[in-house]
N, C-alpha and C positions, 0 to 999 in steps of 0.2 A: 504494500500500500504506500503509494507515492507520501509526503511527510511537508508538513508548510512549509521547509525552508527547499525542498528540492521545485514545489509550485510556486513563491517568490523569487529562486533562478530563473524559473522559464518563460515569469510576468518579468520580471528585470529586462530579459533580452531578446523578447516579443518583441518586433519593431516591422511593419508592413513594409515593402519595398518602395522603396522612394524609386518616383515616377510612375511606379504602379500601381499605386494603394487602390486596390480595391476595396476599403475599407471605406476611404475617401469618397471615392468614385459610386458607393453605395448610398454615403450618406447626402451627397449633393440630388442625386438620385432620386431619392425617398422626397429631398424638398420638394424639387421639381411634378414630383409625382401627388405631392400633399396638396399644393397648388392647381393642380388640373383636376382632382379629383373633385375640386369644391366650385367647380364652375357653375354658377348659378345660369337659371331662365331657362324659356323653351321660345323656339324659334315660333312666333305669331303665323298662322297657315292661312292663304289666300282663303277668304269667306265663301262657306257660311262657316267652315271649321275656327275651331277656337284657338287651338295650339296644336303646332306639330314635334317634333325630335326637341329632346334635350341640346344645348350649347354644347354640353357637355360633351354628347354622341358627336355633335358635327364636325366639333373641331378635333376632339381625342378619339377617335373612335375603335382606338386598340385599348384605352384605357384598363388598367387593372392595378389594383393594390400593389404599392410596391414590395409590403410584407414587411415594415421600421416602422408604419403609425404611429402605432402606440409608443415607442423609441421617441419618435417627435414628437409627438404632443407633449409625451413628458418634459422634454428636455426644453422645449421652445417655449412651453406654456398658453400661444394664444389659442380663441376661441372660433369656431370656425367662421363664424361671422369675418374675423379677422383673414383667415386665407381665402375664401371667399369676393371679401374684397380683393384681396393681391393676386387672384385669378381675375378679374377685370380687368383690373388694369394692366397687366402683364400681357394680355389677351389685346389691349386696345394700343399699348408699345409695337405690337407684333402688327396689326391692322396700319399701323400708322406709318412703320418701314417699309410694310410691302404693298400695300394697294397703290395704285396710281391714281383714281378718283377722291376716295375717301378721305386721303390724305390730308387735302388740304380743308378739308374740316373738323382734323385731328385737335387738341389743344396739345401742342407736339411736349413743350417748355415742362408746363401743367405735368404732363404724364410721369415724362423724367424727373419731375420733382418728384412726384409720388412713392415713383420707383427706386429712387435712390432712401427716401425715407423708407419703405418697407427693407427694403435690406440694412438698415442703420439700424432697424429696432433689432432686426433679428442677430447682428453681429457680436453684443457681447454674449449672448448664448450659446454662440455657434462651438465654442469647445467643450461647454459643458454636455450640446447634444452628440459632438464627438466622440467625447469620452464615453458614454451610455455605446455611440454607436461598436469600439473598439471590441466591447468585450460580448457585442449580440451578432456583429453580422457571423455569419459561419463560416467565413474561411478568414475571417481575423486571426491571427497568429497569436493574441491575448486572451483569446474567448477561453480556450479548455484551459491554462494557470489558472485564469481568474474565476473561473468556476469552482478549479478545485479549491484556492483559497476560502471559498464559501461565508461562513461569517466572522473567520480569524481577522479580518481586516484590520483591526488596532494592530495587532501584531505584526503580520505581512507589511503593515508599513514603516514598522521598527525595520525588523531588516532589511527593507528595502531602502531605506535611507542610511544601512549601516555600508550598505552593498558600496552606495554613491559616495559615503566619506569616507572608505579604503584609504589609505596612502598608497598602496598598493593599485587600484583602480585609478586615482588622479592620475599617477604617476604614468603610467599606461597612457592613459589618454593624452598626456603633454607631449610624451614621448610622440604618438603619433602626428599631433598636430605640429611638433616642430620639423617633423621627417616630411612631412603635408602628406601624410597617409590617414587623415582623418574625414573621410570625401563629405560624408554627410553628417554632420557636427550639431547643424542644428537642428536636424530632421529626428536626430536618434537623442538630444536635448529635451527638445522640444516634445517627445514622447515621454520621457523620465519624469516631466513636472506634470505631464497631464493625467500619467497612472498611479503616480502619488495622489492627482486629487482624488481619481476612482479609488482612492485606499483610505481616503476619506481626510486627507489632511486640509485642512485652508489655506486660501490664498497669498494668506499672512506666513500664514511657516514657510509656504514652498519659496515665498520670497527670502524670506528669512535664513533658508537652508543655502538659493542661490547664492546669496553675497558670502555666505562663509564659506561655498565652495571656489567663489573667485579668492577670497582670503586663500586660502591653501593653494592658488595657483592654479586652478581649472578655468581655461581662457572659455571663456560665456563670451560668444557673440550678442551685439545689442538688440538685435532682434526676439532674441529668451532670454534675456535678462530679465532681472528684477522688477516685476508690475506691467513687463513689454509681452513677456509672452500669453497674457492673457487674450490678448486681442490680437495676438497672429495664428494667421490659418494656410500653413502652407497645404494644409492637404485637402483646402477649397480651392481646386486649379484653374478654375472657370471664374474666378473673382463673383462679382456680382452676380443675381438672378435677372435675366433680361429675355428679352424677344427672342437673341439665338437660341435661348433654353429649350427653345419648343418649335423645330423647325415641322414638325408634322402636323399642326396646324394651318402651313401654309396653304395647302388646296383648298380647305374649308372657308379660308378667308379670301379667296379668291376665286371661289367656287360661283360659275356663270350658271341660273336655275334661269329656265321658261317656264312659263306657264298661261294656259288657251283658259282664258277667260270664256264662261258660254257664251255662243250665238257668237263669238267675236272669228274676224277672218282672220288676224293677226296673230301668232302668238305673244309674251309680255317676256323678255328677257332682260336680266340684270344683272349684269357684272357685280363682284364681289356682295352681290345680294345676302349674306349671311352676314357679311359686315357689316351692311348700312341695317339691318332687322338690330344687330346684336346693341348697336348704339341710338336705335330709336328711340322715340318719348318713350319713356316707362319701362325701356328695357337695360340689363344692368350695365350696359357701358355709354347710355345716354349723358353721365354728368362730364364724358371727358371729351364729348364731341361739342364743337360750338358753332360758327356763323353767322354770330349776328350781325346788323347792320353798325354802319358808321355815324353815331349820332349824340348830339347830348342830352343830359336830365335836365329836365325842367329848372328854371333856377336862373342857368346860365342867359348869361345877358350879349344881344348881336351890338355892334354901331351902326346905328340906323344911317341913308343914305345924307341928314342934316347933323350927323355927330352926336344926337342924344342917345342914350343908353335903352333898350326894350327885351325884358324878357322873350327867350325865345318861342315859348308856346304861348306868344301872343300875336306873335308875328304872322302877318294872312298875306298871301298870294296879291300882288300886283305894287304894294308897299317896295320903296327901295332903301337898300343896304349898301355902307359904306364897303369898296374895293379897292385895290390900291391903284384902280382905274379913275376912280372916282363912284360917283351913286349907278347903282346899276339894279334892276327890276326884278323883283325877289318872283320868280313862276310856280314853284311849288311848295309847301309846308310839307315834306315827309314827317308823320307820324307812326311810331309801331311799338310795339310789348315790346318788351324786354324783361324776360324771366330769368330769374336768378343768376344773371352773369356778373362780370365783377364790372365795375368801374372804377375809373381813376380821375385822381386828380396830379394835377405839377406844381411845383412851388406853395405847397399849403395853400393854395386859390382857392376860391368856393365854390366855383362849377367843377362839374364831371364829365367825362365821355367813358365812350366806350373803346375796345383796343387797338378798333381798327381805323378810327376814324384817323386821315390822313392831317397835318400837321404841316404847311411848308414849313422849311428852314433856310436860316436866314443867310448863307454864304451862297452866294447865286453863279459861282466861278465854275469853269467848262466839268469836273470830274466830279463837285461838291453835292449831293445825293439833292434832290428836290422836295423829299418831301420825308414825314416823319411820323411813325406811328407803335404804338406798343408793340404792337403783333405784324411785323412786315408781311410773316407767309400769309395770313389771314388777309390781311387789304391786299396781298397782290391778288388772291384767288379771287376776292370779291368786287375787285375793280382791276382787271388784267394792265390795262393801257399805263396805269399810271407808273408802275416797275419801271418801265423803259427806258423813265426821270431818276433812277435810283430811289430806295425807297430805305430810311436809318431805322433803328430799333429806337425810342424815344425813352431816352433813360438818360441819368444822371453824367456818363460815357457818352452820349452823342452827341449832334450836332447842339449850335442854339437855331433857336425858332427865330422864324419872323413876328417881330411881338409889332403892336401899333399904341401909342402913348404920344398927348397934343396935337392929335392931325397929323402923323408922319410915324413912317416905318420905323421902326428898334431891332436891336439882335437882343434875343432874352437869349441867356444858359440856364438852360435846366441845372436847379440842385439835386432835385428830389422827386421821385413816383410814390404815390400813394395810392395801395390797392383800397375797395369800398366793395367787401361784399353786399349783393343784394339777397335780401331773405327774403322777399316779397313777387308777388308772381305777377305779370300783367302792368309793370311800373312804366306810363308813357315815354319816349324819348323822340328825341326831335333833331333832322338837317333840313338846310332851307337848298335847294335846288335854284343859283342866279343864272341871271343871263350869258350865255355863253360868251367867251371871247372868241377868237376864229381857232384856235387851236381844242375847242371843247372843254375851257378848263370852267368851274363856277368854283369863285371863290366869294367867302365873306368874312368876318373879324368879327369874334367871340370871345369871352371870358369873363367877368366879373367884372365889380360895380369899377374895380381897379387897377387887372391888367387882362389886354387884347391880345389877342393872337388873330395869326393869317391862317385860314384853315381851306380843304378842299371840298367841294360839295361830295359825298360818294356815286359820281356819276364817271363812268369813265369819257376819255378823250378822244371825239371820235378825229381829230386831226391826226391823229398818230396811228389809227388803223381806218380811215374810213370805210373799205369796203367790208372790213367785220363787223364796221357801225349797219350799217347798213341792213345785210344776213340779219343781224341781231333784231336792227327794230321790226324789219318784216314778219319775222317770224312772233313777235309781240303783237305786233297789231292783227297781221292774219288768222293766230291761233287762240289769244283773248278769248275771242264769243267761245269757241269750245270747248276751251278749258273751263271756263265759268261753269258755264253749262253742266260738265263732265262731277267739277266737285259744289255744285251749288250745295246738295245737303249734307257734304262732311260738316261736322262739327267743327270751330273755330280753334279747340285745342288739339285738330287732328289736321286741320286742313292745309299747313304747308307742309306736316311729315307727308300728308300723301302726295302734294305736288311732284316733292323730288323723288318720291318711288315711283310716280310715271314716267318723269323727266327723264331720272336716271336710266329707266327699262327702257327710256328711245336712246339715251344717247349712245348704247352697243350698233342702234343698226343707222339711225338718223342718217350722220355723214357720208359717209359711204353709200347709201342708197339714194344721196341727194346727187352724189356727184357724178353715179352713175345715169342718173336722167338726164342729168344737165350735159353727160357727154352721147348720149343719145339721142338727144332731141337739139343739137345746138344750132343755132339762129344767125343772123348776120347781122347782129345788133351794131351800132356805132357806139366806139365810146365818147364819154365827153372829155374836154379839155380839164386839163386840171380844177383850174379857180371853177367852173363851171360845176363840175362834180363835186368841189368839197361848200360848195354854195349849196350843191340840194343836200347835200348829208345834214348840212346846219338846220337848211328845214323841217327835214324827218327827224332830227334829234329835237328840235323843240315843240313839232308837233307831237311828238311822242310824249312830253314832260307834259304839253298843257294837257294832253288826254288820262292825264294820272288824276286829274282832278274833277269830283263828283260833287254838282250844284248838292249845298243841304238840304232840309228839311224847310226851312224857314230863310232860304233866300241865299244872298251875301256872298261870302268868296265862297271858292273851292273846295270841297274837304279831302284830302289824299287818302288817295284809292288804294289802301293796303295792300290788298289781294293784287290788285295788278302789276303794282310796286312789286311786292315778293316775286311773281311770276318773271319780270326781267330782270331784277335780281336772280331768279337759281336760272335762268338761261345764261348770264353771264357770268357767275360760279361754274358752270356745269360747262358748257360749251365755247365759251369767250375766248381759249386759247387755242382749241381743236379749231374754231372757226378760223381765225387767223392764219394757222399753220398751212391750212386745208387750201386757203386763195394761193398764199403764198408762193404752194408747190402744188397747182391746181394744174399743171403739162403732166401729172403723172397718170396713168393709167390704172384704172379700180375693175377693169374686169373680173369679174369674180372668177375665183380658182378655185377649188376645193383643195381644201390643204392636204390632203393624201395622195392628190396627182401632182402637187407643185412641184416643179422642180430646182425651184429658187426660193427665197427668204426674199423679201427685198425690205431694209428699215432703211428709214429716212428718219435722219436725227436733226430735228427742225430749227431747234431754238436752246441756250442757255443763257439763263436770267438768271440776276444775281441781283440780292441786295448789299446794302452799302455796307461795307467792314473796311477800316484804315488799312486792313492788310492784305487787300484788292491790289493787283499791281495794274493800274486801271491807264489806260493808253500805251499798253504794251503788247506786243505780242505772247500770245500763250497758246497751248496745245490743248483740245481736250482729247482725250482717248476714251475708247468706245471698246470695251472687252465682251466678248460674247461668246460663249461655247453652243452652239446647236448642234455642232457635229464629232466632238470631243477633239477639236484639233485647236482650242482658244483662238478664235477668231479675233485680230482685235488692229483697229483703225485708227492714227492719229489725226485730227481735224485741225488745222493752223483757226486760230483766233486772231488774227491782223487787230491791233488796238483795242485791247480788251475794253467790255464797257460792261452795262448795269444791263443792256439788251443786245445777244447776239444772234443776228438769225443765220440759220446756216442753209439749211433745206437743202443737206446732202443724202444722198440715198445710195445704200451698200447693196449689193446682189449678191446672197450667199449661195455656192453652190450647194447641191446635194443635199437640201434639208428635205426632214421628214416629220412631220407632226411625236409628240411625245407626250403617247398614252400612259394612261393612269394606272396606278399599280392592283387594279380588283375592286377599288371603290367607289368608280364613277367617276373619278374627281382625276382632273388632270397634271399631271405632273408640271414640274416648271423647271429652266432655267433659268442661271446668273447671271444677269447684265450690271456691270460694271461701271463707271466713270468716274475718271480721273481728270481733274485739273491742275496740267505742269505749267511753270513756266520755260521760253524759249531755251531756260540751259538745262532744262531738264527736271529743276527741283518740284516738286511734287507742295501744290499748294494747300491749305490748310482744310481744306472742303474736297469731301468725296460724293458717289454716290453708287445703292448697291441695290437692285431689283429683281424680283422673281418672275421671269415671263412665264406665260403661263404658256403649256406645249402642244394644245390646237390653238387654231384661231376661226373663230365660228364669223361668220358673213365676209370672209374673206379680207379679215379688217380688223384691227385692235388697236387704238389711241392711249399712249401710256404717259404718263409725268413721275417723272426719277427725282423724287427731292436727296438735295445736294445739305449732307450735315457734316460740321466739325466732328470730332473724337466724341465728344461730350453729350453729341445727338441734334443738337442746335441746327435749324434748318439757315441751310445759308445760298438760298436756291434753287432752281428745279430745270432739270431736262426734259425737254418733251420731244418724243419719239412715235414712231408708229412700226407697225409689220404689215404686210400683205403677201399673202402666199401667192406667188409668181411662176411665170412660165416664162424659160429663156428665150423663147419666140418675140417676147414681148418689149425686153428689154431694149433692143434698138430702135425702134419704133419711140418708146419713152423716153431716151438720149433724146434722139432726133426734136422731139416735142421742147424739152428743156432747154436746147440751146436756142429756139427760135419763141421763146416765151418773152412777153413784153409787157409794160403798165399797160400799154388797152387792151391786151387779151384779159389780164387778170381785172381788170376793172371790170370790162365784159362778162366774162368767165363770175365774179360774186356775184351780179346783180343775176344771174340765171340763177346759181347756184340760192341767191336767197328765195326766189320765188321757189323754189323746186324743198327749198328746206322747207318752208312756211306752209306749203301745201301736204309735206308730208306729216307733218304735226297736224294739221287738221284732217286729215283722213285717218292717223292713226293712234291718234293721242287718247281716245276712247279704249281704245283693244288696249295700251299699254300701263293704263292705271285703273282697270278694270278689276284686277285680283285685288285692288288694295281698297278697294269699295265697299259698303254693306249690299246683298242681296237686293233689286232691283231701283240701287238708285244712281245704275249706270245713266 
C-alpha cells in the first residue's frame, strides 16, 4: 500500500507538459463550453408559428457537456444568468467580425468593452478553477497523488514544503539554472505554488514561503514571485475568451434562410438572417445592436437665422437658421424615439446628442478630417457620403470643433465626453434638415444658452455621389405607397424591426436583379451635362425633404413623417454603399452563372474608406493586399493606393481560376473562407489596421455584396472594404475588359438613372413577397 510520503513525491513532480497541457487545454475548454451551453432564446418563426430552434441549436449544434461543470461553477462561482449573459455577447463579438451587413449596426467599442470586463471578472479565479481542474481532468499527471493523499492534506503539505526547502533541492535547481538547463523554470514554479494551494495553504504562506526561498538562493523569476503568480496563467494559451473561441458558429451566423410567404411569387431571402432575428427587439443580443438617428434632446438651443437663441423642438419648417452662409431656410423638423440609447454631452454643456450625429471640425486644411462624431462607423453606415470628408472619433484626443460665439466662427477643443444613459423608452429627439448648399451639405449651429457649435444635418451629400442620390430617392419615392401599405398594421414598436427584415430579405437579390434588367433592356438615353445633372439631383433631393412632411391635424407647418424618414434612412444604411459601388463598376457583366458550372470567381474590390487617425499616412502612396484562399493555393493581390485618402475607390476586379463552390459539412449550412486585408505602406510596413472575413462558399443569385471592417489589435473599427463575388465564366471575361476600358461619366450617368428606375420598380413588385414572413396572418 502506497504511504503519504511516496503520494507527496508523485504530487511534488506531477507537472503537465509544457506546450501540451492538456490539462490546460481542458480547462479553457470547459469555459468555452460553459458559455455556449447557456445561450439563451429561440429563433422567432415566420407567422402564424411562434418560435422555432433554440440559438443555442443554431449556432452550436454539436453542442454537448464538456464533462468540468460542476469543476467551474465551483471554482468560478457565477450564476448562470451570469454566463448566459457572456454567451451574448460573445455571440454578438463573433456576428460583429464576421457578417458584412450586420456589422455596421454592431455597437463594435460597447461589445469589446463588455468582453474585456467578462474576462477581468473571471481572471482572479482562473487558478483557483485551475487548481480544482489539475487534480479532476483524467489524464492530469496530479489527479491519482492527489487522490491518494485523500484527507492527509495538512500533512502532504508539510512535506511538501519540506520537499521545496531541501538544500539539497535548491541546490539542484541553481545548479541547473546556472548551467541554463533549467528550460521550464517557471512553468514547473508556477505549479509548486499552485499545489500547495490544493494542499490547502494560503496565499499568505505561499508568498511567505517564496521570499525565503529567494532568501536561500532559489532564482524566482518575477512572473511567480511573490503576490505575481496569482494572477499569471500561463496555461491559459489563448489569453482572453473572444469570437475566435467559437469559430463553429460561423455558418449559423451567416446562414442565408428563404422562405415563400403564401400566395407570394417570390421567395423572402436573408442573409445572415439568424443574426439580424438573434439581435432583434426583444431578443437576447438586441441591447448591443444600435442605429439610431443623428439628432439632439430636446433642451438644446439652434441660432436662429437673426442671432436669437430657440429651442430646438420648437423650431417649424420654413423659419431660418443661422449658417456660416448666412440665414438659410430650415425645410424639415426630423422628429423620432429614441429608446434607451446613450447620449452625450462635451464640455459639461447642457445639451445632448446622440453618437452619431456628425460635428464639423474646425481645421478646414487639405488632409484635416471634416467632420466629427462619437461613433464614426455608425455615421458612416448611416450617412455613406459624408466619410469621403474624413470622419474623427469626437473625444477629448480629436480634432476641435467649429464652435460659433459673437456672430463669427471659433475653434473649440474638446476636454471632455460625457456618456447620459437613457432609462426611458420613446424620449423625442430632434435635426432640423436646411437648405442645401450645391454640394448637398445642410448645416446649422446648436448648443446651449452659451456655446454653439457647427453641426451637419444627417442627410447625406448628394454632390459627392449624385447618381447614388438619385437610385436612392427613386426608389423612396417609387416604393413609399407600398411599403406603407405592406406595414400599415404592424404595431409602432414593431414597425421598423420589420422594415429592415424586408429590406434586408431584398437586399440579397435587389442589385443584381436590377442590373441585370437594366442590361437587358438598355435604351439610348442622352446624358446630361454636368451643372445640368447635379441641378436636377438638387431638385429631387429637396423634393424628396419637403415630401417628408405631413400637413397636421389643425393646420400650420409640417409635421415629419417618421415612417418615411426611417424608410430612407435603412435604404441608405442598407444599400447606400452597394448602390454607389454598383454605378461605379456598372461595365461589368451580372449574367447569372450558377456557381457549380463557374469557372471563374470574379471579386471586385471597390472601395476603402477610412476614418481619420493621426496615424493615417494620408497623401501617400500605400498598398492594400487582398489574400484569399478558394483554391488552397493563397491567392493574394496587391492594389497600389496612389495618395492615400479618407475615400478610395478602386473598382478592381480579380478572375480566379478554377473555383468551385464550398459545400457544407452535413448541416445545410455553408462552409466559408478567409479573406484577408492588409494595409502597407509603399516600403512595405504593415499599417496599424487590418481586416479579416468569412466568405461564405456558395453564392446564391449569382451575386454576394460584402463590407470587410478594417480594426486595430484592440478591435476598434478603423474602416471598411467593400467587395463583391460573382461566379463567372471565362467566356465572359473579355467581353467585361472590353466594357471597362470604354466606360465613361455618361455611360454611368446613363447607366444609374436606368438602373434607378429598374431598382425602384423592383421594390414595388416585390417588397410584398419579401416582408411577408415577418407579418401577422393576413395583414399582408
Amino acid at each position: 500500500m502506497t504511504d503519504l510520503n511516496t503520494y507527496t513525491e508523485q504530487f511534488f513532480a506531477a507537472l503537465p507538459v509544457f506546450g501540451e497541457n492538456l490539462v490546460g487545454n481542458a480547462a479553457r475548454k470547459q469555459i468555452i463550453n460553459r458559455v455556449q451551453g447557456a445561450t439563451p432564446g429561440k429563433h422567432t418563426q415566420p407567422w402564424p408559428q411562434s418560435s422555432g430552434p433554440s440559438f443555442k441549436k443554431i449556432f452550436f449544434p454539436n453542442w454537448s457537456d464538456a464533462g468540468y461543470t460542476s469543476v467551474l461553477n465551483n471554482s468560478i462561482g457565477f450564476d448562470n444568468n451570469w454566463w448566459s449573459d457572456f454567451a451574448v455577447v460573445l455571440l454578438c463579438q463573433a456576428m460583429d467580425n464576421v457578417t458584412s451587413s450586420l456589422t455596421k449596426q454592431m455597437k463594435t467599442d460597447d461589445i469589446n468593452r463588455q468582453m474585456n470586463s467578462n474576462n477581468q471578472s473571471m481572471a482572479p479565479k482562473m487558478n483557483g478553477y485551475y487548481q480544482q481542474m489539475l487534480v479532476n481532468v483524467a489524464d492530469s499527471p496530479a489527479k491519482q497523488p492527489y487522490t491518494g493523499i485523500g484527507s492527509q492534506k495538512i500533512q502532504a503539505a508539510t512535506l511538501y514544503e519540506g520537499f521545496l526547502t531541501s538544500p539539497a533541492w535548491i541546490s539542484a535547481k541553481v545548479s541547473q539554472y546556472d548551467r541554463q538547463q533549467w528550460p521550464n523554470q517557471v512553468w514547473e514554479l508556477f505549479h509548486h505554488w499552485n499545489k500547495l494551494a490544493l494542499l490547502g495553504k494560503s496565499n499568505d504562506q505561499i508568498n511567505s514561503l517564496i521570499n525565503m526561498l529567494k532568501s536561500k538562493g532559489l532564482p524566482v523569476p518575477d512572473l511567480v514571485s511573490a503576490g505575481k503568480w496569482v494572477n499569471y496563467t500561463p496555461w491559459n494559451t489563448g489569453g482572453n475568451i473572444s469570437y475566435k473561441d467559437i469559430p463553429e458558429a460561423t455558418p449559423g451566423i451567416l446562414e442565408r434562410i428563404c422562405t415563400v410567404y403564401m400566395g407570394s411569387p417570390y421567395p423572402s431571402c436573408m442573409n445572415e438572417e439568424n443574426s439580424y432575428e438573434f439581435t432583434a427587439n426583444s431578443q437576447p443580443g438586441s441591447r448591443w445592436r444600435g442605429g439610431g438617428s443623428s439628432c439632439f434632446a430636446a433642451g438644446a438651443t439652434v441660432v436662429m437665422g437673426d442671432g436669437t437663441l430657440k429651442a430646438i423642438e420648437t423650431v417649424t419648417a420654413g423659419e431660418e437658421v443661422m449658417t456660416p452662409e448666412g440665414a438659410k431656410t430650415v425645410q424639415a423638423v426630423v422628429s423620432l424615439f429614441h429608446n434607451r440609447e446613450i447620449l452625450y454631452q462635451i464640455n459639461n454643456n447642457s445639451f445632448m446628442f446622440t453618437s452619431t450625429h456628425p460635428f464639423l471640425a474646425a481645421d478646414t486644411s487639405k488632409y484635416a478630417p471634416k467632420f466629427a462624431a462619437i461613433d464614426p462607423a455608425f455615421l458612416s453606415a448611416a450617412v455613406p457620403s459624408l466619410s469621403a470628408d474624413g470622419i474623427a472619433t469626437l473625444s477629448a484626443n480629436g480634432p476641435a470643433l467649429a464652435g460659433y460665439s459673437n456672430g463669427k466662427m471659433t475653434s473649440v477643443s474638446v476636454d471632455s465626453v460625457t456618456e447620459h444613459p437613457v432609462t426611458t423608452d420613446n424620449q423625442t429627439i430632434y435635426d432640423l434638415i436646411v437648405a442645401f448648399d450645391d454640394e448637398g451639405l445642410s448645416e446649422y449651429i446648436v448648443g446651449d444658452e452659451q456655446h454653439q457649435y457647427l453641426v451637419s444635418s444627417e442627410v447625406p451629400q448628394f454632390g459627392k455621389a449624385p447618381e447614388a442620390t438619385e437610385v436612392l430617392i427613386k426608389m423612396v419615392t417609387q416604393a413609399w405607397p407600398v411599403v406603407q401599405n405592406a406595414l400599415k398594421d404592424v404595431s409602432a414598436d414593431r414597425w421598423l424591426q420589420v422594415l429592415y427584415q424586408g429590406l434586408t430579405a431584398a437586399q440579397s437579390s435587389l442589385m443584381a436583379d436590377a442590373v441585370r434588367e437594366v442590361q437587358a433592356n438598355a435604351g439610348n438615353t442622352q446624358a446630361l451635362t454636368a451643372d445640368a445633372y447635379k441641378a436636377h439631383i438638387k431638385t429631387m433631393s429637396n423634393d424628396l425633404v419637403a415630401s417628408l412632411g405631413q400637413q397636421g391635424n389643425g393646420g400650420g407647418a409640417p409635421v415629419y413623417d417618421g415612417q418615411k424618414g426611417a424608410f430612407f434612412a435603412a435604404l441608405l444604411n442598407l444599400f447606400g454603399y452597394e448602390i454607389r459601388d454598383t454605378i461605379t463598376a456598372g461595365w461589368r457583366d451580372f449574367t447569372q452563372v450558377d456557381d457549380r458550372l463557374a469557372t471563374q470567381l470574379a471579386l471586385t474590390v471597390h472601395n476603402i474608406e477610412l476614418f481619420a487617425d493621426e496615424a493615417l499616412p494620408l497623401g501617400q502612396d500605400c498598398w492594400l493586399d487582398i489574400i484569399f484562399d478558394p483554391k488552397g493555393d493563397n491567392f493574394s493581390s496587391p492594389i497600389n493606393l496612389t495618395s492615400l485618402g479618407y475615400n478610395n475607390p478602386l473598382a478592381k476586379v480579380f478572375y480566379i481560376d478554377q473555383w468551385r463552390p464550398l459545400l457544407g459539412a452535413g448541416n445545410g449550412q455553408s462552409q466559408s473562407w478567409p479573406v484577408e486585408a492588409l494595409l502597407n505602406k509603399a516600403d512595405g510596413t504593415q499599417l496599424f489596421t487590418s481586416g479579416e472575413f468569412p466568405l461564405l462558399g456558395t453564392i446564391a443569385n449569382g451575386y454576394r455584396t460584402e463590407s470587410m471592417p478594417l480594426k486595430t489589435a484592440n478591435g476598434h473599427i478603423t474602416g471598411f472594404v467593400t467587395f463583391d463575388v460573382r461566379p463567372f465564366a471565362s467566356a465572359m471575361m473579355l467581353n467585361e475588359q472590353t466594357a471597362s476600358q470604354q466606360w465613361n461619366s455618361d455611360k454611368q450617368q446613363v447607366f444609374s438613372s436606368q438602373l434607378a428606375d429598374a431598382a425602384a420598380q423592383w421594390l414595388v413588385q416585390r417588397f410584398d413577397s419579401m416582408v411577408g414572413p415577418y407579418l401577422e396572418p393576413r395583414k399582408l
